[in-house]
C-alpha positions as CSV (number, residue, x, y, z in Angstrom):
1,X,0.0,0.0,0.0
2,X,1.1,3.3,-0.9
3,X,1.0,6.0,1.7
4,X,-0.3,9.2,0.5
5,X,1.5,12.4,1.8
6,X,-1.1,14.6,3.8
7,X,0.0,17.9,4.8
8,X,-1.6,19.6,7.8
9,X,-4.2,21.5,5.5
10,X,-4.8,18.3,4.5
11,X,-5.3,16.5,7.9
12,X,-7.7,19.2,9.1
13,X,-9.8,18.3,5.9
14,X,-10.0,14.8,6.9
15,X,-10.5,15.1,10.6
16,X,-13.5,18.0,9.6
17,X,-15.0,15.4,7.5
18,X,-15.0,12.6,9.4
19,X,-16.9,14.3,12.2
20,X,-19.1,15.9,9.6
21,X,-19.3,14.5,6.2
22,X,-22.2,16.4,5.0
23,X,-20.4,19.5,5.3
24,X,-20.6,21.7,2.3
25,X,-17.2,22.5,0.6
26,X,-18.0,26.1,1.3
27,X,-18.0,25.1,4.9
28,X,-15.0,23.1,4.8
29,X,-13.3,25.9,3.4
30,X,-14.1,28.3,5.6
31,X,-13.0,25.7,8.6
32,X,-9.7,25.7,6.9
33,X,-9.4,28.9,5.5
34,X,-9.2,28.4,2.4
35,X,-11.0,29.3,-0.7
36,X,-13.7,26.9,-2.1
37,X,-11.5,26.2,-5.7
38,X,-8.5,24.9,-3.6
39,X,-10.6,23.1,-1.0
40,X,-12.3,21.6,-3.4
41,X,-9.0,20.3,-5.6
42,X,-7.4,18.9,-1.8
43,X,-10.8,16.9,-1.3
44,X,-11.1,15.7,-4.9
45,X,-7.5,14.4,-4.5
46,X,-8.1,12.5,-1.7
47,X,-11.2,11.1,-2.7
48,X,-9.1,9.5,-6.1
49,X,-6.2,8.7,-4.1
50,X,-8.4,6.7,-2.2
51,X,-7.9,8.4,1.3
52,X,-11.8,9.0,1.3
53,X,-13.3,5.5,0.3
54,X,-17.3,6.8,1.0
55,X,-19.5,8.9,2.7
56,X,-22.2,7.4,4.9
57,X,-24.8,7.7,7.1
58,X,-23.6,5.8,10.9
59,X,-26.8,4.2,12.4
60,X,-27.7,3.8,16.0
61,X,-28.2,-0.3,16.2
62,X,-30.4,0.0,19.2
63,X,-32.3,2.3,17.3
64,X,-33.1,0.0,14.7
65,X,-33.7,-2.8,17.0
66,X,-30.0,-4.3,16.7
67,X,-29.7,-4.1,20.2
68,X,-26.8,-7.3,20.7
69,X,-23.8,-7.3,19.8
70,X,-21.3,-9.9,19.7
71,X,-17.1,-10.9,18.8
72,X,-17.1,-14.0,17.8
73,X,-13.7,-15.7,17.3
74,X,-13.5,-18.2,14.5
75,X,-11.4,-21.2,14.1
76,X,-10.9,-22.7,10.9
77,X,-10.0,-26.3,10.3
78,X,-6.1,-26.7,9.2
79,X,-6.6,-29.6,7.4
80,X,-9.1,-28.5,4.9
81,X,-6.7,-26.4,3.3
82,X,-5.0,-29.7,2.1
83,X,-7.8,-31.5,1.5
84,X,-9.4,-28.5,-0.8
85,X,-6.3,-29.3,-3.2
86,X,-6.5,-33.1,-2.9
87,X,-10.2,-33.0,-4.2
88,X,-9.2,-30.9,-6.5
89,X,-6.7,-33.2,-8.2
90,X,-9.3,-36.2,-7.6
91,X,-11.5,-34.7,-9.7
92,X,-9.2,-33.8,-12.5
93,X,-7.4,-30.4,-13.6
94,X,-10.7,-29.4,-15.0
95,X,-11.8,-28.4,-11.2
96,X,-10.1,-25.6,-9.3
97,X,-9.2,-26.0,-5.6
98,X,-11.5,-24.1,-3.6
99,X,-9.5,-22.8,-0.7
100,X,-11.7,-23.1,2.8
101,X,-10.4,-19.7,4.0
102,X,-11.7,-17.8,0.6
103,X,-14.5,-20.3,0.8
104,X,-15.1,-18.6,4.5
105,X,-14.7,-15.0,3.1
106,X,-16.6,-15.4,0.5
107,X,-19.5,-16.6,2.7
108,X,-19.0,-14.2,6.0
109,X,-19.6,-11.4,2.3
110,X,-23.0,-12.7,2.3
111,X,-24.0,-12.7,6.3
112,X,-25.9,-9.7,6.7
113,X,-25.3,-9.5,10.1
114,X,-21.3,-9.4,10.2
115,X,-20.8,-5.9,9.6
116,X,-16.8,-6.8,10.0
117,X,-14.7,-9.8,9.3
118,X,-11.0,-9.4,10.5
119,X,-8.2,-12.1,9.9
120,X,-6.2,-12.4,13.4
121,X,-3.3,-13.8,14.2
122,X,-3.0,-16.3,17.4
123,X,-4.9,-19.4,18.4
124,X,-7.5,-18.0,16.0
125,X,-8.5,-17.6,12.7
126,X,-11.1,-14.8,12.6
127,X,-12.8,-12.4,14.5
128,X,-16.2,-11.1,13.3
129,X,-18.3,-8.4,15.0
130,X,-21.9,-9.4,15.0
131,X,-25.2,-7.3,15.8
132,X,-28.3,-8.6,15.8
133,X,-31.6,-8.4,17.8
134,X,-31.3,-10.4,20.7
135,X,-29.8,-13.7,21.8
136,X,-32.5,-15.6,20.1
137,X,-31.4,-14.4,16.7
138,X,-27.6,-14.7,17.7
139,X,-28.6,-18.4,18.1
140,X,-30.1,-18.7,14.9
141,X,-27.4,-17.1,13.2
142,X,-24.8,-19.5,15.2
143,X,-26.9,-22.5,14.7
144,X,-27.9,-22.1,11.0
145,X,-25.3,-20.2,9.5
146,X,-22.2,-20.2,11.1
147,X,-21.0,-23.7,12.5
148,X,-23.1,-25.0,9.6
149,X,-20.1,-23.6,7.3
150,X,-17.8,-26.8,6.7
151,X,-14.6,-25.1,7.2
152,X,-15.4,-23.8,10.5
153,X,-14.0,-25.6,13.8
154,X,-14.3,-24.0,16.9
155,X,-16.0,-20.5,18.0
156,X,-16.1,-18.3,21.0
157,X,-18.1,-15.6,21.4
158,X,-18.0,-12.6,23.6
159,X,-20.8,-10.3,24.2
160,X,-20.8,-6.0,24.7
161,X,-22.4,-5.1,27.9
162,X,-21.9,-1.2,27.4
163,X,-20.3,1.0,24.4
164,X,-17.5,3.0,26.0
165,X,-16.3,4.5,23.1
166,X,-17.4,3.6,19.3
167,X,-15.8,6.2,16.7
168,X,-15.3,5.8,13.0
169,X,-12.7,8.9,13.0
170,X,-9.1,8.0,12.6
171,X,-6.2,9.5,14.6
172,X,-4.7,12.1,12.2
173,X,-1.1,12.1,13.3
């Protein structure tokens, strides 16, 4: 990954837009002081470089009755990794080993309520952050979605009892 060069001007930009990202340019500007033209060039440049991936809107999950929310830690089996490729050859070159872990990816894509998926080092594989309604539908989703998935060995989950702090905004340094 390439690090982009951000000069203060720069960093106040970012950190006034991730606290605000329906600012208008004319109000970033001002925040800045700088004109709009310039303003405008220093946050279409970030935006290409790829420094600003989106703008959104940040729910409140208990708000829209997501009120649990879990880490789940995720072990994969190690084996499966070997066996993917020895299918593969059993069935002929025609067939493509399917690797467990992008096997996993590509599934945790499709789980609507992992809102992040994290490979970890240590004991193990993965650690997804979960909200959902309540323990019922963490059940559900543990029961019929998760340990369902082949690959997956063991899990432990952990459950928020209070948000102390929950920011989007990265340190500027």
């Amino acid at each position: 990954m390439t690090k982009i060069a951000l000069d203060k001007t720069d960093r106040k930009i970012l950190g006034i837009l991730q606290q605000d990202g329906r600012l208008s340019n004319q109000d970033v500007a001002e925040l800045v002081s700088l004109s709009p033209s310039p303003c405008l060039r220093r946050i279409k440049r970030l935006e290409e470089a790829g420094v600003i991936r989106q703008y959104v809107a940040l729910l409140d999950p208990d708000k829209i009755g997501l009120g649990l929310l879990a880490y789940v830690n995720v072990r994969l089996e190690k084996h499966s990794e070997a066996a993917a490729h020895s299918n593969a050859r059993a069935l002929g070159a025609a067939a493509a080993p399917v690797s467990p872990r992008a096997d996993f990816a590509d599934s945790v894509a499709q789980w609507p309520e992992v809102v992040a998926c994290y490979a970890m080092t240590g004991e193990m594989d993965y650690l997804l952050r979960v909200h959902v309604e309540d323990m019922d539908h963490f059940s559900r989703f543990m029961m019929a979605t998760l340990l369902r998935h082949p690959a997956v060995l063991d899990v432990k989950s952990s459950f928020a009892l209070q948000r102390i702090k929950d920011t989007t905004a990265l340190p500027l340094v």
